[in-house]
PyMOL Python script that loads the backbone (N, CA, C, O; Angstrom):
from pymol import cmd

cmd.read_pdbstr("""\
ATOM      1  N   UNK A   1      95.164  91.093 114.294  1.00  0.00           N
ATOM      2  CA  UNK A   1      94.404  91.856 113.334  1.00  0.00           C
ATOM      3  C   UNK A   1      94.625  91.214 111.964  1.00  0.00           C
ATOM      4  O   UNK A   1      95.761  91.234 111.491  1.00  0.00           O
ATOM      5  N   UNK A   2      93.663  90.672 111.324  1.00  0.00           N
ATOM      6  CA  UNK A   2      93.542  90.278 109.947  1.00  0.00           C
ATOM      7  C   UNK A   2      93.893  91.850 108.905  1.00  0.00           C
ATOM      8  O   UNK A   2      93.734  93.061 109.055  1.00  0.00           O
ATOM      9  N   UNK A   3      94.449  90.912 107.828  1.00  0.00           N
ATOM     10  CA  UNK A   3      94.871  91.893 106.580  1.00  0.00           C
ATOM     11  C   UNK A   3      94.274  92.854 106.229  1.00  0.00           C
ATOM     12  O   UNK A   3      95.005  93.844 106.283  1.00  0.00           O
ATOM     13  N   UNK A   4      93.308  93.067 105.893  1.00  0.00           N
ATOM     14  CA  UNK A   4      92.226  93.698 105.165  1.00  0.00           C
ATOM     15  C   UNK A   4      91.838  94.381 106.302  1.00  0.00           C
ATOM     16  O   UNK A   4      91.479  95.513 105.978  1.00  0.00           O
ATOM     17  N   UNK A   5      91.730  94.145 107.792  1.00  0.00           N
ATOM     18  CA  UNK A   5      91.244  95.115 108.541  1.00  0.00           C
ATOM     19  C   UNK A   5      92.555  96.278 109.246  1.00  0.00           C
ATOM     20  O   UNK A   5      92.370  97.388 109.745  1.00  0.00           O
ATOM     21  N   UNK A   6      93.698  95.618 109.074  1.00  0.00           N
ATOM     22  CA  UNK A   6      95.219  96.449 109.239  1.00  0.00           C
ATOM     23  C   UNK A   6      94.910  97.157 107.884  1.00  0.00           C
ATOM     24  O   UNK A   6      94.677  98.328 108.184  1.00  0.00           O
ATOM     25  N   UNK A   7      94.810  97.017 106.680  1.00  0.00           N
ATOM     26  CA  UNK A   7      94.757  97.632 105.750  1.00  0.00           C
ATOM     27  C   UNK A   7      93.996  98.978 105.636  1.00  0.00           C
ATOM     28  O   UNK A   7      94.337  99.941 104.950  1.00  0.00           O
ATOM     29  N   UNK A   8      92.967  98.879 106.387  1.00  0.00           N
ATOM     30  CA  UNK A   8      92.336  99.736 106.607  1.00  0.00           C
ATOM     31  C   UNK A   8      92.739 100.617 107.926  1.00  0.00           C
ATOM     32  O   UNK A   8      93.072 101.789 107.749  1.00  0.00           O
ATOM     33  N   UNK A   9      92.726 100.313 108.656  1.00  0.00           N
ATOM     34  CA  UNK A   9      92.920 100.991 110.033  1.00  0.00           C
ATOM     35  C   UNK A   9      94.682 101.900 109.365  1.00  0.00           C
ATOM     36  O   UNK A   9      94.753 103.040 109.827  1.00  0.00           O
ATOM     37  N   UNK A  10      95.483 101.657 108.772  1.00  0.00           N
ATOM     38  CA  UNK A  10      96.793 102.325 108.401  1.00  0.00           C
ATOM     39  C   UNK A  10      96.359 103.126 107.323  1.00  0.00           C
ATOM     40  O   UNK A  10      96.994 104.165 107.141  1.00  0.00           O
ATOM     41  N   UNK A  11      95.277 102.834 106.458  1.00  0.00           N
ATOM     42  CA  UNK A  11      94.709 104.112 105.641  1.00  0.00           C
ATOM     43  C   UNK A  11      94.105 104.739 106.457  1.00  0.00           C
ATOM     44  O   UNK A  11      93.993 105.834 105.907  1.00  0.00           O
ATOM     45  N   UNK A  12      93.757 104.787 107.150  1.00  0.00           N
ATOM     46  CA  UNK A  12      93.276 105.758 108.292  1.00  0.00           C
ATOM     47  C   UNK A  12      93.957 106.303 109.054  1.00  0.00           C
ATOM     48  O   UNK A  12      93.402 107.133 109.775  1.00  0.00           O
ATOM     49  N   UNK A  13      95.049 106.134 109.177  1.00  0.00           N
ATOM     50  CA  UNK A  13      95.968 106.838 110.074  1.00  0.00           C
ATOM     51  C   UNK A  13      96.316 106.336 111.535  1.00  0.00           C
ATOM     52  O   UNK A  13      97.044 107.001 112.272  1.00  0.00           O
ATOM     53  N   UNK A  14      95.751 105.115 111.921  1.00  0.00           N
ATOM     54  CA  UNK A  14      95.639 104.890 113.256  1.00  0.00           C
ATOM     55  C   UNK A  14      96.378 103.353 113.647  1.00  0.00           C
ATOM     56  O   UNK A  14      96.184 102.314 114.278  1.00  0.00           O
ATOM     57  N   UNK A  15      97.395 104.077 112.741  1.00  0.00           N
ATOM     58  CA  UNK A  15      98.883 102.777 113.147  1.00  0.00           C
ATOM     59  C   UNK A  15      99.803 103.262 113.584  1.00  0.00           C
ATOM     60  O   UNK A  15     100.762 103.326 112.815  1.00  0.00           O
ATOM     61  N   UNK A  16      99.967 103.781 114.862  1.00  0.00           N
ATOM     62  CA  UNK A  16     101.284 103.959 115.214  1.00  0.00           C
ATOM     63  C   UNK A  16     102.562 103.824 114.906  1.00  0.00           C
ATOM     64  O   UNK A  16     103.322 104.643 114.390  1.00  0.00           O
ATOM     65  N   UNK A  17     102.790 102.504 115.330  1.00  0.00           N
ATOM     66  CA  UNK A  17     104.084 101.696 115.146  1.00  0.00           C
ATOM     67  C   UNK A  17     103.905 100.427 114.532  1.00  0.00           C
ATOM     68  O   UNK A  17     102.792  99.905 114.601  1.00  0.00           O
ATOM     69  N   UNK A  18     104.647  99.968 114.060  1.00  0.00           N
ATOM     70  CA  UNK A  18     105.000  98.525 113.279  1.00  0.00           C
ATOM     71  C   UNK A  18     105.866  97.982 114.056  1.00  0.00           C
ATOM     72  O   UNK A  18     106.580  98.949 114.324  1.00  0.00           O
ATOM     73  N   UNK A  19     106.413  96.857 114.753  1.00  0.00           N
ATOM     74  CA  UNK A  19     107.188  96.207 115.635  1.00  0.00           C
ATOM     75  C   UNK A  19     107.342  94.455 114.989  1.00  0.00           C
ATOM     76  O   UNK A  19     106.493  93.685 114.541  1.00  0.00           O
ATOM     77  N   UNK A  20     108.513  94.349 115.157  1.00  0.00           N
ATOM     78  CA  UNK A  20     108.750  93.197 114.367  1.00  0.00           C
ATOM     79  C   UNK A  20     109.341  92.225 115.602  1.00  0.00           C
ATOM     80  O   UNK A  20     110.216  92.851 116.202  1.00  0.00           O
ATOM     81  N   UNK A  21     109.145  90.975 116.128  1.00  0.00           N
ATOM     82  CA  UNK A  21     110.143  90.443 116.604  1.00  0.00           C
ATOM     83  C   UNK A  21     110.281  88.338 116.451  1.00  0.00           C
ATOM     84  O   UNK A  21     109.647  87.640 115.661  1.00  0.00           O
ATOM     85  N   UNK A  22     111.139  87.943 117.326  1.00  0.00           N
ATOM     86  CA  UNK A  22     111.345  86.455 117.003  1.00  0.00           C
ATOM     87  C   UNK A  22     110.398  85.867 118.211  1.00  0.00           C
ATOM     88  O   UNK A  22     110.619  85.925 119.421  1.00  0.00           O
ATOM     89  N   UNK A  23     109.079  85.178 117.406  1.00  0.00           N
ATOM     90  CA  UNK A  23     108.124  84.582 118.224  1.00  0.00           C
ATOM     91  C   UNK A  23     108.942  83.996 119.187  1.00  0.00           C
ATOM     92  O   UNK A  23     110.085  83.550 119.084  1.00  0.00           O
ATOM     93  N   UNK A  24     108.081  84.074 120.271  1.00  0.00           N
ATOM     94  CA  UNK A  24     108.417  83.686 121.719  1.00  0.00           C
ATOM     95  C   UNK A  24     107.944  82.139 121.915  1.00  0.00           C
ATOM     96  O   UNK A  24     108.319  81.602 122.957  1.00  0.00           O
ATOM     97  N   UNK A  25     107.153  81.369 121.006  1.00  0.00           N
ATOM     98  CA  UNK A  25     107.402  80.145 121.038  1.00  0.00           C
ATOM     99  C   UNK A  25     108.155  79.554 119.980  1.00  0.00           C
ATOM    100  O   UNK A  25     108.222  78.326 119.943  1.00  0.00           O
ATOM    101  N   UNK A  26     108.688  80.190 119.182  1.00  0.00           N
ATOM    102  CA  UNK A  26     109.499  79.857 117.903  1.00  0.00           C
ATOM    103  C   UNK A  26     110.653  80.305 117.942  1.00  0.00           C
ATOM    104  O   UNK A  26     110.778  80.390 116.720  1.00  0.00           O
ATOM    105  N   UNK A  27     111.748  80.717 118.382  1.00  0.00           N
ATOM    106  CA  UNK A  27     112.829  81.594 118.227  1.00  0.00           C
ATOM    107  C   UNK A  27     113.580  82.199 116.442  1.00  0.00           C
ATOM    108  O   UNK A  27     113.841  83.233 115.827  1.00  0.00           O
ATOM    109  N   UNK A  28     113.636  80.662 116.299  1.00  0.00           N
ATOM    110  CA  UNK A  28     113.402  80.445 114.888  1.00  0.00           C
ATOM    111  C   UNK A  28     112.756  81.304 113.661  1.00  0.00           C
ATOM    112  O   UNK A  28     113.136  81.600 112.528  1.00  0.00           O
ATOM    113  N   UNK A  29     111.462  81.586 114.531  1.00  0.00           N
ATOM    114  CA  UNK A  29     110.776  82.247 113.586  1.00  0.00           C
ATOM    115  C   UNK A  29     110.233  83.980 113.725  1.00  0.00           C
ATOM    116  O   UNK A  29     110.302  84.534 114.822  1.00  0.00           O
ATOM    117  N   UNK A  30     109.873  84.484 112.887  1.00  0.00           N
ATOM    118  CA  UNK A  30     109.647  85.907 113.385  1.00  0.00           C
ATOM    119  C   UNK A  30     108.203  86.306 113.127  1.00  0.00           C
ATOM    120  O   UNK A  30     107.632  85.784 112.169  1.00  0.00           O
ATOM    121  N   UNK A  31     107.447  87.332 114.023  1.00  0.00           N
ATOM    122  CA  UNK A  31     105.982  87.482 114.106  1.00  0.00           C
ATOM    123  C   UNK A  31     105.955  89.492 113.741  1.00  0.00           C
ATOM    124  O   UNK A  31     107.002  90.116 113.567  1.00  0.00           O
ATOM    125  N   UNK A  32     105.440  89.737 113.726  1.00  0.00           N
ATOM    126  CA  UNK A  32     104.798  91.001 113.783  1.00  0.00           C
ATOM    127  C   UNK A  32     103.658  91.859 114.322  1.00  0.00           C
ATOM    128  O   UNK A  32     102.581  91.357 114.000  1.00  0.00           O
ATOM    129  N   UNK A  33     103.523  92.965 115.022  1.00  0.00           N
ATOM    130  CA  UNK A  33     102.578  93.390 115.662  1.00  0.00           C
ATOM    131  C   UNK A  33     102.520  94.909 115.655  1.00  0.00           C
ATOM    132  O   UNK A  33     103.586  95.511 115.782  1.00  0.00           O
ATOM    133  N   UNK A  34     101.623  95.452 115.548  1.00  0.00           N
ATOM    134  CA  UNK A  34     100.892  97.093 115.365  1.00  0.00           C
ATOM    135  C   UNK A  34     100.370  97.802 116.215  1.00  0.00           C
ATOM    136  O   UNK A  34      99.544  97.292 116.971  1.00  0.00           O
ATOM    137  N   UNK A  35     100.646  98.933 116.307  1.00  0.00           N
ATOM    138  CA  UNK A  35     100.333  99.539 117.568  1.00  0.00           C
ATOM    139  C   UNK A  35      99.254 100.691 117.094  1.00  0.00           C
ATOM    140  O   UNK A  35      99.371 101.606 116.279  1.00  0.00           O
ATOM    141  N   UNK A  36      98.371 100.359 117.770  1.00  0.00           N
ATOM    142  CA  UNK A  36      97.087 101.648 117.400  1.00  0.00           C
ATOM    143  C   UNK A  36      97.445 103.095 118.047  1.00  0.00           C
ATOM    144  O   UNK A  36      98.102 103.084 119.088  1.00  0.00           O
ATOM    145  N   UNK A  37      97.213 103.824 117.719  1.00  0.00           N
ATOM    146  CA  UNK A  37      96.748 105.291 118.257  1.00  0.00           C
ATOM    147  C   UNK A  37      96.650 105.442 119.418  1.00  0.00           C
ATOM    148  O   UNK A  37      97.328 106.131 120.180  1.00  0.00           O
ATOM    149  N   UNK A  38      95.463 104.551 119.675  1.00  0.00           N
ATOM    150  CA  UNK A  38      94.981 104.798 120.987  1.00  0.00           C
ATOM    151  C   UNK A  38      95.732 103.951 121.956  1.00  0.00           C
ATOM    152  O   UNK A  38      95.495 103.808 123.156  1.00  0.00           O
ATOM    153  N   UNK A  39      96.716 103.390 121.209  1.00  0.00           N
ATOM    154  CA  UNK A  39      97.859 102.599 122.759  1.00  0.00           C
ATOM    155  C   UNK A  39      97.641 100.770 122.701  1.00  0.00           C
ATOM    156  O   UNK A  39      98.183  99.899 123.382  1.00  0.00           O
ATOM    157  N   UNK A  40      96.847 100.689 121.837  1.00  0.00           N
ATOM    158  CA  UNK A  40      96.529  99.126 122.150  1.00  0.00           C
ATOM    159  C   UNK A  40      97.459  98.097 120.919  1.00  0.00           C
ATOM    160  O   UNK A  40      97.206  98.419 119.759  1.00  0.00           O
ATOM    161  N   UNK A  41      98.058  97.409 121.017  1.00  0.00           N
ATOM    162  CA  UNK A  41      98.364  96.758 120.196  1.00  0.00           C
ATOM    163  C   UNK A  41      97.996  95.142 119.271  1.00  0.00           C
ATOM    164  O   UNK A  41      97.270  94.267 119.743  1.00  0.00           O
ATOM    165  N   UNK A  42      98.483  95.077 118.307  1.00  0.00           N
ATOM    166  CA  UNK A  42      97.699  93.693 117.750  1.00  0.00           C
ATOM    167  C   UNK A  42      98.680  92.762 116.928  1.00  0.00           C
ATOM    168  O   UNK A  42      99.503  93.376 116.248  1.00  0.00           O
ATOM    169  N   UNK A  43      98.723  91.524 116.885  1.00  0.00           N
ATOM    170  CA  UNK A  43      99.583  90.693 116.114  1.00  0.00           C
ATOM    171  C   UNK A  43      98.700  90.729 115.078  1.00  0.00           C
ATOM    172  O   UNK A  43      97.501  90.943 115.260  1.00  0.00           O
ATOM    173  N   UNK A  44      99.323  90.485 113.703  1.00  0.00           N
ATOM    174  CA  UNK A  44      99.050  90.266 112.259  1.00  0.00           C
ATOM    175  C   UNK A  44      98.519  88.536 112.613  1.00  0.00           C
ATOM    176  O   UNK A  44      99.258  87.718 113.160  1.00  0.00           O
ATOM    177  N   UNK A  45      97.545  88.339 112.303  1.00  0.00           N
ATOM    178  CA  UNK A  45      96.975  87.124 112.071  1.00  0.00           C
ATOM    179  C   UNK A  45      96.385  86.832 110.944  1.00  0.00           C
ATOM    180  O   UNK A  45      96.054  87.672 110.107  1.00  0.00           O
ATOM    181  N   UNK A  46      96.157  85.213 110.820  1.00  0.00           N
ATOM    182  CA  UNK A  46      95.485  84.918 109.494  1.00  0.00           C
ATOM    183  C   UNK A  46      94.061  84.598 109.392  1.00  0.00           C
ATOM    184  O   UNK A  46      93.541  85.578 109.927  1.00  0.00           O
ATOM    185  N   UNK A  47      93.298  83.965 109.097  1.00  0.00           N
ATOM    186  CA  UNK A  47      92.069  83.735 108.874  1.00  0.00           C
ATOM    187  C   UNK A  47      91.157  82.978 109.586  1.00  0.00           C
ATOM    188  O   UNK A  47      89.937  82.858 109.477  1.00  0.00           O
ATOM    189  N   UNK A  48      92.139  82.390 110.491  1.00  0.00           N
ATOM    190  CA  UNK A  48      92.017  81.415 111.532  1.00  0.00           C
ATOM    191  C   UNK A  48      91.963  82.101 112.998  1.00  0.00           C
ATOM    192  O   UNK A  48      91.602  81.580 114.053  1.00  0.00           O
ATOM    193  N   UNK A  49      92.469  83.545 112.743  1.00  0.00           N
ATOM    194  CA  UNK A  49      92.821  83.795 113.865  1.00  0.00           C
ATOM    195  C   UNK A  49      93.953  83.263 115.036  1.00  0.00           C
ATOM    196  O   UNK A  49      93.963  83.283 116.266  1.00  0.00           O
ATOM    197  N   UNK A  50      94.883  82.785 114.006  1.00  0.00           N
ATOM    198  CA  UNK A  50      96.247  82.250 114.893  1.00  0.00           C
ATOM    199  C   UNK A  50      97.154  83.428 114.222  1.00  0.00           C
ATOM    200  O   UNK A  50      96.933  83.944 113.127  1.00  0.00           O
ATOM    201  N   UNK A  51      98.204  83.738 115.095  1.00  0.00           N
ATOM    202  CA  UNK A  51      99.286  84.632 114.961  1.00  0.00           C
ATOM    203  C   UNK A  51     100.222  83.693 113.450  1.00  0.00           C
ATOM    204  O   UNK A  51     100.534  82.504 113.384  1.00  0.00           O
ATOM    205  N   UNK A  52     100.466  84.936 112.316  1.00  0.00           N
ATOM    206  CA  UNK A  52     101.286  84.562 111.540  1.00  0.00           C
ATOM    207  C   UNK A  52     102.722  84.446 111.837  1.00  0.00           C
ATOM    208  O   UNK A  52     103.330  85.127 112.663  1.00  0.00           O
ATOM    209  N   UNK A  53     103.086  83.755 111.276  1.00  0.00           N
ATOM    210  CA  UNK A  53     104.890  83.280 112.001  1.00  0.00           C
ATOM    211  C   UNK A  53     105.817  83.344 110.325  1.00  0.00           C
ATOM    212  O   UNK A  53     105.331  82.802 109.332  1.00  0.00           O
ATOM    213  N   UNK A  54     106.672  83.814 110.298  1.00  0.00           N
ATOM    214  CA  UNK A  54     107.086  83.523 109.203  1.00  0.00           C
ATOM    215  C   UNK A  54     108.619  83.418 109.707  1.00  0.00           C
ATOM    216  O   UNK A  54     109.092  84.061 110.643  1.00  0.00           O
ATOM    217  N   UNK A  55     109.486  82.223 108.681  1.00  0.00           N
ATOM    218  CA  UNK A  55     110.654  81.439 109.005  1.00  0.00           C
ATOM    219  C   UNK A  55     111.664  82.312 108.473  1.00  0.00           C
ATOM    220  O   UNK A  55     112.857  82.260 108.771  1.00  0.00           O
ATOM    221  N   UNK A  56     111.180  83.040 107.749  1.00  0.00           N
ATOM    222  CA  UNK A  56     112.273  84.127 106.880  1.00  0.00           C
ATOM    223  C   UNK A  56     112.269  85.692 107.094  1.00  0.00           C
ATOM    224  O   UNK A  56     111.323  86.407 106.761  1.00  0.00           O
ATOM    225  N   UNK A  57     112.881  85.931 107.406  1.00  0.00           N
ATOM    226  CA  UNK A  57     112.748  87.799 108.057  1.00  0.00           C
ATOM    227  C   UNK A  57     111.893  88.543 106.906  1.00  0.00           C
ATOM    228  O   UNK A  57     110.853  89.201 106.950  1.00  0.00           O
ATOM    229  N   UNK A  58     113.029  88.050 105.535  1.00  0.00           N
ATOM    230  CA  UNK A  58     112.819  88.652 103.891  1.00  0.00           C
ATOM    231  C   UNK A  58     110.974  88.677 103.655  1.00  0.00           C
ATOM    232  O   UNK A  58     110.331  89.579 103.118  1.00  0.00           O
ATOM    233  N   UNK A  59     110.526  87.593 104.153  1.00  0.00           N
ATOM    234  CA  UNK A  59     108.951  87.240 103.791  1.00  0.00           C
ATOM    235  C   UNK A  59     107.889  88.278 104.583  1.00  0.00           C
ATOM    236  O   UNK A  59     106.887  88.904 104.238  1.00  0.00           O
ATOM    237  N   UNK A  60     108.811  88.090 106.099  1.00  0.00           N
ATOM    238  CA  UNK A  60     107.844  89.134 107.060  1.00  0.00           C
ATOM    239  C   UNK A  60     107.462  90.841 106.358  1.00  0.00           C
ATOM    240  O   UNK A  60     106.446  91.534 106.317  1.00  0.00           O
ATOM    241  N   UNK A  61     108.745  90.985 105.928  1.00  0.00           N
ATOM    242  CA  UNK A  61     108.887  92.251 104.890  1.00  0.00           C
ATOM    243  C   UNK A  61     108.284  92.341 104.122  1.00  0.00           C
ATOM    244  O   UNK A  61     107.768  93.437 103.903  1.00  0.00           O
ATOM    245  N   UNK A  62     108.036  91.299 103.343  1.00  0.00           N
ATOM    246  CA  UNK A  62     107.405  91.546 101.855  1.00  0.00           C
ATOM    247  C   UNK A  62     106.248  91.887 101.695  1.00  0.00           C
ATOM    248  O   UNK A  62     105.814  92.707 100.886  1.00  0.00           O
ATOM    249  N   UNK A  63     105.310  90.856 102.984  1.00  0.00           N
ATOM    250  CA  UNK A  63     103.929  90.792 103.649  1.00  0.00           C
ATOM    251  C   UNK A  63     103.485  92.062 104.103  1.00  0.00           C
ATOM    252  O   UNK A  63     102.425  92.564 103.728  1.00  0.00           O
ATOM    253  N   UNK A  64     104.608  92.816 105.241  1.00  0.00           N
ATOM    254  CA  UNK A  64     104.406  94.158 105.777  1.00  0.00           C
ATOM    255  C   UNK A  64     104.434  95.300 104.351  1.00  0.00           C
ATOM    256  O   UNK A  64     103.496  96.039 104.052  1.00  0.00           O
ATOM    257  N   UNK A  65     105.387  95.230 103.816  1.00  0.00           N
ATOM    258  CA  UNK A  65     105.011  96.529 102.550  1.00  0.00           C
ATOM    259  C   UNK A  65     104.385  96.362 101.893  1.00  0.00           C
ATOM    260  O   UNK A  65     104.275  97.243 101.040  1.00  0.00           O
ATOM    261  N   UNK A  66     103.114  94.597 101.715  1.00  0.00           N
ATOM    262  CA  UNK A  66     102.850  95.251 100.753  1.00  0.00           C
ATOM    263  C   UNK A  66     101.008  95.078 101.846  1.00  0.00           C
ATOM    264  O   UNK A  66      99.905  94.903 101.328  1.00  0.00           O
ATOM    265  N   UNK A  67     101.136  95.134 102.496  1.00  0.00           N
ATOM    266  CA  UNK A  67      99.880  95.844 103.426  1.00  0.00           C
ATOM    267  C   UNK A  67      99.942  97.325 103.798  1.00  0.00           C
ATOM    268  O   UNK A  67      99.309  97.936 104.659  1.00  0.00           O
ATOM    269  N   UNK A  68     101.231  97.913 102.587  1.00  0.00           N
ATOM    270  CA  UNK A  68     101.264  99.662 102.560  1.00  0.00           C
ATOM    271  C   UNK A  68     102.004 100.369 103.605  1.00  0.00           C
ATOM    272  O   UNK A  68     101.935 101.597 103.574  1.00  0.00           O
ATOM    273  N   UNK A  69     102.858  99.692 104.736  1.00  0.00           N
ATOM    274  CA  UNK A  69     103.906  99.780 106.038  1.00  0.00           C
ATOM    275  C   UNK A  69     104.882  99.831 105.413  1.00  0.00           C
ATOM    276  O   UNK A  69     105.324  98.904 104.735  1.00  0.00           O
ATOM    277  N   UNK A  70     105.545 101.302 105.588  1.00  0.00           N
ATOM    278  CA  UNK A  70     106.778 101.595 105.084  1.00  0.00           C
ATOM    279  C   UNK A  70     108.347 101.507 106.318  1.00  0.00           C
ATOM    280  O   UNK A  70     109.516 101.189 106.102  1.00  0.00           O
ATOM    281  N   UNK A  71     107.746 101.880 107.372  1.00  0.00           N
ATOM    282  CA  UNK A  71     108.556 101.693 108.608  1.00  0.00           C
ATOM    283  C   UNK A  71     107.919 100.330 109.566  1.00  0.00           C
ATOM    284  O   UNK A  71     106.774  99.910 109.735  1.00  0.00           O
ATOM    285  N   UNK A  72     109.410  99.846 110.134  1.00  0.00           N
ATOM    286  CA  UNK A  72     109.269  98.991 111.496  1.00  0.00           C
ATOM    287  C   UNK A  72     110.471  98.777 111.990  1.00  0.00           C
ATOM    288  O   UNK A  72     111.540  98.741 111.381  1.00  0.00           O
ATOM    289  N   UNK A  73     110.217  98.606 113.360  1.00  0.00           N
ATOM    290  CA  UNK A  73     111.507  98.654 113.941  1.00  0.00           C
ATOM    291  C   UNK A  73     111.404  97.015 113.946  1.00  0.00           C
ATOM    292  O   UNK A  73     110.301  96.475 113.859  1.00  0.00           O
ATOM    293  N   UNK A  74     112.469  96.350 114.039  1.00  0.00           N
ATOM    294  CA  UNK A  74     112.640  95.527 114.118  1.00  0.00           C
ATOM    295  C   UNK A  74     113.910  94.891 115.714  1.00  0.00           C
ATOM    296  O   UNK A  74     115.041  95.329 115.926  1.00  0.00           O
ATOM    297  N   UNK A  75     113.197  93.845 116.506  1.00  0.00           N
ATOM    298  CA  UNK A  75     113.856  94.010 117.795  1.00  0.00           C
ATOM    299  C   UNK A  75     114.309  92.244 117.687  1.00  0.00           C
ATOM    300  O   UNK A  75     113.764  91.288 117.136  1.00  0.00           O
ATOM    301  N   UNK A  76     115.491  92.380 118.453  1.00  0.00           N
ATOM    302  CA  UNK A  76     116.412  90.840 118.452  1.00  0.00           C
ATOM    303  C   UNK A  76     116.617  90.871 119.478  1.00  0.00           C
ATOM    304  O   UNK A  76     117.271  89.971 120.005  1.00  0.00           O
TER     305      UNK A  76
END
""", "prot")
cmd.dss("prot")
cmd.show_as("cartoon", "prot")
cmd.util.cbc("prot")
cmd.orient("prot")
């Protein structure tokens, strides 16, 4: 799910959960993903439509609050 359309769908109420974890082809690195309402979930992607990866936990954070996500669990 691109920015602007997570942005919207969480002003709406229809974000479940926030889930954080260490990409499964990166270990290295950490990804993020959202869980709708209705049960379906989505990785944060960019413009390209490839899954965002970020190398720094601190960054994944910064990105998530300020797309208005106050909670996530975060899994290791």
């Amino acid at each position: 799910m691109k920015r602007e359309h997570l942005r919207e769908c969480h002003a709406e109420g229809l974000i479940s959960a926030t889930h954080v974890i260490q990409n499964p082809a990166n270990p290295g690195e950490w990804i993020v993903f959202f869980k709708k309402s209705a049960g379906r979930s989505y990785f944060l992607v960019d413009d390209n439509d490839e899954v965002e990866s970020f190398a720094r936990l601190d960054d994944l954070i910064e990105t998530v609050r300020g797309l208005g996500i106050k909670f996530a669990e975060i899994h290791m």
